[in-house]
C-alpha positions, 0 to 999 in steps of 0.5 A: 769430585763432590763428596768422599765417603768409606764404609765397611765391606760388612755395611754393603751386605745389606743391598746383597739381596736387594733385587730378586736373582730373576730380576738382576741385570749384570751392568758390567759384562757389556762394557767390559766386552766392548773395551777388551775388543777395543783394546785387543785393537788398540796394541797393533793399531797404536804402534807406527813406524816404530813409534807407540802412541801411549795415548792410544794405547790408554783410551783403548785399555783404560777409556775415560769418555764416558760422558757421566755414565758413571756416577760413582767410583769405588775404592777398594782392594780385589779381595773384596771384588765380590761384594762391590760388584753386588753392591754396584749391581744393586744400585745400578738395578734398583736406583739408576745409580752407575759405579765405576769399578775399574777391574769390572770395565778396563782393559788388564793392564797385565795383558798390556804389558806382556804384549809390549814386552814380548816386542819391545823389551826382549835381550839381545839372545831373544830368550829372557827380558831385559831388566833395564826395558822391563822397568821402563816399560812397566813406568809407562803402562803404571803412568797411563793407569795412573792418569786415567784413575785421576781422569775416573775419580775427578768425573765423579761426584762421590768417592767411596772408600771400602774399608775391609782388611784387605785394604786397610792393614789391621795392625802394623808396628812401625812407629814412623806411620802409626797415627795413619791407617796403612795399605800394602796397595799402591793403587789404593794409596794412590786413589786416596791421595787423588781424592784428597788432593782434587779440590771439590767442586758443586755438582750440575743438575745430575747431583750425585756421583758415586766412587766405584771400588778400584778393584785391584785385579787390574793392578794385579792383586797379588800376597803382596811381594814386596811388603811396603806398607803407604800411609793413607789419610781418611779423615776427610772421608765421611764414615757411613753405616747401614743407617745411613745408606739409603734403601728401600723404596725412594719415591722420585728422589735419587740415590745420591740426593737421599744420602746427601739429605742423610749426612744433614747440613753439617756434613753438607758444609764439610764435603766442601772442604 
């Protein structure tokens, strides 16, 4: 990981319309085919002599060898899906810029937990799911999600934060977390705090990386059930605006590099440490 930055959902309107409809090429349908067979493959082919072999189960549902093919990873909450998928599209189309946006190229991590249940964690009456197996088997889908997040967010070289209030609670009276923005995802509080613990590092020759949007529909985004609300800590993340994010034509030079150039020598310093 080489920089983090948040912006606004509202900011990333402006590269809704940035590629005429005739022209638009979706950059997801593909690469979420090729995972989903993969995956679909992955629950019988991962079990032996009893036995599941959780790291083929997560390269199947959750694969992290992409060798750079993405450039960015998004944070955001599934709300906000639409508008990040756009955005993501319009720098794939427009700039060869690559997001990751999880929702958009994983396997659902509901799908794997059903089929391991329906196997491993039924009663003795075969009719209802034991308790005790449930939780323990949604322990070890949430740990394999879990480390390929980490996988995601530190081959990329940007993390982008989407700040909309769906991801970010507006208002919240607890006086233990106030002085922190606050979030009722887990998978949101769990990417920032990725981000802010991974050391940064300086990017090879393919400068720029992008964090795509943790779209939640993989984690299941849902009126949340139980109202826990995780502190979250932004202040390393350099806030953008339209005036920042680079668009229109850029000649030869990269996305990445131009935003770079933008944020000026300052904030070059900065994202180092």
């Amino acid at each position: 990981m080489f920089s983090r930055f948040k912006i606004s959902a509202k900011d990333l309107s402006i590269y809704l319309t940035d590629i005429p409809s005739n022209n638009r090429r979706d950059f997801y349908t593909e690469d979420r085919q090729l995972v989903l067979e993969a995956a679909s493959n992955q629950i019988v082919a991962s079990s032996h002599n009893g036995i599941v072999e959780a790291d083929r189960l997560k390269d199947g549902f959750f694969p992290t060898n992409f060798r750079e093919r993405y450039q960015i990873f998004i944070s955001h909450s599934h709300k906000d899906i639409e508008v990040v998928k756009q955005f993501a599209n319009a720098l794939a189309n427009r700039y060869q810029v690559r997001c990751f946006v999880d929702s958009l190229i994983w396997g659902n991590m509901e799908d794997l937990l059903s089929a391991i249940d329906n196997k491993y964690c039924l009663s003795d009456d075969a009719q209802h799911f034991d308790y005790f197996k449930r939780n323990l088997s949604t322990s070890h889908v949430h740990a394999m999600l879990s480390i390929a997040l980490l996988e995601m967010i530190s081959q990329c070289e940007c993390c982008i934060f989407v700040q909309s209030d769906n991801s970010i609670i507006p208002s919240l009276p607890l006086a233990d977390i106030q002085g922190k923005d606050k979030t009722f995802s887990p998978w949101i509080y769990e990417e920032i705090n990725y981000m802010n613990q991974l050391q940064p590092y300086l990017p090879g020759q393919r400068r720029l990386m992008l964090f795509s949007s943790l779209n939640e529909s993989i984690k299941r985004d849902i009126v949340n059930p139980v109202p826990i609300a995780h502190g979250i800590n932004l202040d390393k993340f350099v806030k953008l605006d339209r005036a920042k994010m680079p668009y229109g034509n850029l000649g030869n030079e990269s996305w990445l590099d131009v935003l770079y150039k933008q944020m000026g020598s300052t904030q070059n310093k900065q994202r180092l440490l």
